[in-house]
C-alpha positions as CSV (number, residue, x, y, z in Angstrom):
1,X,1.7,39.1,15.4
2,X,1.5,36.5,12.6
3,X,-1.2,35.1,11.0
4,X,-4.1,33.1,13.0
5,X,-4.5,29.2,13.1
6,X,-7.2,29.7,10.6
7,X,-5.3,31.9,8.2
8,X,-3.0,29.9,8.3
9,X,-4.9,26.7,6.9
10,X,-6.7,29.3,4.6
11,X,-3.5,29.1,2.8
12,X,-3.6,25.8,2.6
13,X,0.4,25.4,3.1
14,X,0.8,21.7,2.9
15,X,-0.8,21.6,-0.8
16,X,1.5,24.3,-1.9
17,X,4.6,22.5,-0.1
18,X,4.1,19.3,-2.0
19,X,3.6,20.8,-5.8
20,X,6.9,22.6,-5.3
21,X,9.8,21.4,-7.3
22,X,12.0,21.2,-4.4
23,X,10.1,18.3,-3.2
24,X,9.3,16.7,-6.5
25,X,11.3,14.2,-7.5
26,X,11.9,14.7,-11.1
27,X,13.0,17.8,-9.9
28,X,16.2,16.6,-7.7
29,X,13.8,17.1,-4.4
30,X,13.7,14.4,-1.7
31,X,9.9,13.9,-1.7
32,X,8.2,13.2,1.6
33,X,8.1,11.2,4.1
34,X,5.8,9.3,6.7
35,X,7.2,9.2,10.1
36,X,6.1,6.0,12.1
37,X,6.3,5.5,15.7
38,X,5.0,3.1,18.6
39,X,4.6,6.4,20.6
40,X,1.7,7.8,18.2
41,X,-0.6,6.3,16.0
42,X,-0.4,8.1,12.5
43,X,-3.2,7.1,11.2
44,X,-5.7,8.0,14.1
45,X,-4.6,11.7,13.6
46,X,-7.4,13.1,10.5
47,X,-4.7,15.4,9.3
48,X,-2.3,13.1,8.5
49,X,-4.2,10.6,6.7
50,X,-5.3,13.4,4.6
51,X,-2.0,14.7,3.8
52,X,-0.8,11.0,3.0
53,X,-3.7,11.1,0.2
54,X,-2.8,14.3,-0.7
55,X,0.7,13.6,-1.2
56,X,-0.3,10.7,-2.9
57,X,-2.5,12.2,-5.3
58,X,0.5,14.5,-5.9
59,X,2.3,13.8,-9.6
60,X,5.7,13.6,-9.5
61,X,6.2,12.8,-5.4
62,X,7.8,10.3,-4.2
63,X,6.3,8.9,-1.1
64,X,8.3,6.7,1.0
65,X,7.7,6.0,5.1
66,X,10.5,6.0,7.9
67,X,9.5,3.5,10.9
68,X,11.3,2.8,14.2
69,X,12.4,-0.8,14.6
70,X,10.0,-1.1,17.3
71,X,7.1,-0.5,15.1
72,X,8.4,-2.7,11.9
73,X,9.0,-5.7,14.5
74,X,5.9,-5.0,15.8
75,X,3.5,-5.0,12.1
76,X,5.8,-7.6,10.7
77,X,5.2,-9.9,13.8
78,X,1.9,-9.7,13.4
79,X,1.5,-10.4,10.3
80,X,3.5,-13.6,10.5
81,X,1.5,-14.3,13.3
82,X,-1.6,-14.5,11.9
83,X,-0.2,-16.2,8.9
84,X,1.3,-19.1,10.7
85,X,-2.4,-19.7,12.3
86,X,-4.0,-19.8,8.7
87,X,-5.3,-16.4,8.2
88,X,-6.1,-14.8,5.1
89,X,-4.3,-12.0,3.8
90,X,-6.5,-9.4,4.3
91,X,-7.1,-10.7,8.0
92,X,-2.9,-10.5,8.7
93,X,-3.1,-7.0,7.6
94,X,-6.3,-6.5,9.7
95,X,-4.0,-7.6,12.9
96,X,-1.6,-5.2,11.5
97,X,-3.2,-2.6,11.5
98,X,-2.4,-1.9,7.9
99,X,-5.8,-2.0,7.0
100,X,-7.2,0.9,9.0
101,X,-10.7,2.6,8.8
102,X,-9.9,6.5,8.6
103,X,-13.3,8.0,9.4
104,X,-12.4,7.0,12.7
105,X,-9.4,9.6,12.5
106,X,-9.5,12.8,14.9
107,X,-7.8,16.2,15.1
108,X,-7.3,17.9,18.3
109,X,-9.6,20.9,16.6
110,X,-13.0,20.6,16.3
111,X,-12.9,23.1,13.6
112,X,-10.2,21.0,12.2
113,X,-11.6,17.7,12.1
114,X,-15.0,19.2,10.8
115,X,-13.1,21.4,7.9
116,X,-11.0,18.3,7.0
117,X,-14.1,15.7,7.2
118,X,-15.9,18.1,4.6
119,X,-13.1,18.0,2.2
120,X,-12.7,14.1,2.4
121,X,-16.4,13.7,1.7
122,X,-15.8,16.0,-1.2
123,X,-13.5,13.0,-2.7
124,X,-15.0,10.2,-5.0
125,X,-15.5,7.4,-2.6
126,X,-14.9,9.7,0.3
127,X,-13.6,7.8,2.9
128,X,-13.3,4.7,1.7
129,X,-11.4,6.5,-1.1
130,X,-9.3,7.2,1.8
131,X,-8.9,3.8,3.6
132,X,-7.7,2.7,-0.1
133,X,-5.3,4.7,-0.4
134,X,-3.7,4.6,3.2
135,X,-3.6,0.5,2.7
136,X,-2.0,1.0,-0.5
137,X,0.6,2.8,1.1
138,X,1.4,1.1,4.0
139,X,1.3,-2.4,2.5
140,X,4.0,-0.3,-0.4
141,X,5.9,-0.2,3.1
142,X,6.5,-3.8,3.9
143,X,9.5,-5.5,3.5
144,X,10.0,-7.6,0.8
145,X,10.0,-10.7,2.3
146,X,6.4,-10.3,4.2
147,X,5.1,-9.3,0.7
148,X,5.9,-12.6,-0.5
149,X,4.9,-14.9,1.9
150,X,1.2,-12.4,1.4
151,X,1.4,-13.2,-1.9
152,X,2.2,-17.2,-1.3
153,X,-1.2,-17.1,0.7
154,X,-3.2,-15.5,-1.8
155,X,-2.8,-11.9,-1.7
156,X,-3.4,-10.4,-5.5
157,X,-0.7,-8.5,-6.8
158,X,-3.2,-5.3,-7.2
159,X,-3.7,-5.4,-4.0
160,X,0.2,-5.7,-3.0
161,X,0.7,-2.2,-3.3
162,X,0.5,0.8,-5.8
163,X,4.4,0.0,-6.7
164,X,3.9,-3.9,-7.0
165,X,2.9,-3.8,-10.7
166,X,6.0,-2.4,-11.3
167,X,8.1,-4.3,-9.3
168,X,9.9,-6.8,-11.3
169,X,10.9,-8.9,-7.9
170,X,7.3,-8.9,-6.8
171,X,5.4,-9.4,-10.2
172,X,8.2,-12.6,-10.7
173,X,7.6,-13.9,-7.3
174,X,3.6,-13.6,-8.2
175,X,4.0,-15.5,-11.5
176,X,5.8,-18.4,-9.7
177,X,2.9,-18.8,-7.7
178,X,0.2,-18.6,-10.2
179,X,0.3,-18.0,-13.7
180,X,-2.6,-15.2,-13.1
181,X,-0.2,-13.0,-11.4
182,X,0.7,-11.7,-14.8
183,X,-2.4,-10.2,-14.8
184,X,-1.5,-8.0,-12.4
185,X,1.3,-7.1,-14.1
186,X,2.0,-3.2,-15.5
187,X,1.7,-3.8,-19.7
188,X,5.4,-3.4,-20.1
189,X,6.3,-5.7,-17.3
190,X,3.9,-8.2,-19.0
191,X,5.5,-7.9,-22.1
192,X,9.2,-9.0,-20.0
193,X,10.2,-12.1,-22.1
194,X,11.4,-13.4,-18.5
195,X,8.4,-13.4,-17.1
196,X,6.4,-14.8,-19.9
197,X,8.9,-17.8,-20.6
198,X,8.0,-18.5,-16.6
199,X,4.3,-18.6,-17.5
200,X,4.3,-20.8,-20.3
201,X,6.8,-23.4,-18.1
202,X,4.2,-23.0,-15.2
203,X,1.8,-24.0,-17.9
204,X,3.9,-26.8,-19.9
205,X,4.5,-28.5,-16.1
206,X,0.4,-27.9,-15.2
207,X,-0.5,-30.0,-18.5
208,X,2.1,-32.7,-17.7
209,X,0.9,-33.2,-14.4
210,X,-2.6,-33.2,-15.3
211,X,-3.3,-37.1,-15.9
212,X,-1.9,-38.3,-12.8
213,X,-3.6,-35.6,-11.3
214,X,-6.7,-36.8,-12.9
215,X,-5.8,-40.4,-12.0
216,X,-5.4,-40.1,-8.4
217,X,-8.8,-38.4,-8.4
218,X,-10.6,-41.0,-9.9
219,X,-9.2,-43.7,-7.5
């Protein structure tokens, strides 16, 4: 017979799965990814939203998650939802369930759950490290077009997503809204003549409108 269920984890076989070089991307691999479904929760399961941070964590992996159209229809409607009633950002993603709280994550294993717990409180921030990281990811995962309309009601770009600073797209769409979206910015997308041009316009269009603006407030 093969090893046991606790031999098994002893050889921690995930961890040595994703700092392979046929999974890294620079490498040619195809990285990982998160399988989401209406049928199962993935982020109630303690395993998973370890390995997501772990993966994460991981130089040189790409991350990227595969949903059913069921459960895209189902975050983005919610979302929207709670947008078109006035909500913040952080309360649409709330209602999304983007935002989740990980310590509430179980494994089917006591042994498990308490071997996994222990290495999460190991981590610097422990598990709101975790919750962090997870709503990093999963807001990484929305389409393009919900992004923006989080963004258009006040959502920073930091908090858009570890990819967003990056994003040229995003960080232009953030800069039309508000100057201070630069800020969020990577240092060499700030340094995109593009996107600095649109600032000082912003600004230029700001200082023109400022009298009237001025003059209606003093009426």
């Amino acid at each position: 017979c093969g090893p046991s269920i606790e031999e098994q984890i002893a050889m921690s076989p995930f961890a040595e799965v994703i700092a392979s070089d046929a999974v890294k991307t620079e490498q040619g691999g195809c990285g990982m990814v998160a399988v989401h479904t209406t049928s199962a929760d993935l982020y109630s399961r303690l395993w998973c939203v370890h390995e997501v941070e772990r993966a994460v964590a991981q130089k040189g992996l790409k991350i990227a998650a595969a949903m059913s159209d069921p459960y895209l229809d189902n975050m983005v409607e919610n979302v929207c939802n709670m947008l078109n009633f006035g909500a913040s950002p952080h309360q649409c993603l709330e209602a999304a369930e983007v935002s989740v709280s990980t310590i509430r994550a179980q494994c089917s294993r006591t042994d498990d759950r308490n071997m996994l717990r222990g290495k999460i409180m190991e981590l610097d921030g422990n598990f709101g490290h975790l919750d962090k990281v997870i709503r990093s990811f999963r807001v990484d995962t929305l389409p393009l077009d919900i992004k923006f309309r989080l963004i258009a009601a006040g959502l920073p770009l930091h908090e858009c997503g570890q990819a967003a600073p990056n994003d040229l797209p995003i960080v232009l769409f953030a800069v039309s809204e508000s100057a201070q979206g630069l800020l969020g910015a990577s240092s060499q997308l700030r340094a995109n003549r593009m996107l600095q041009l649109i600032v000082v316009h912003a600004a230029r269009t700001l200082v023109q409108a400022l009298p009237k603006v001025l003059a209606d407030g003093a009426r």
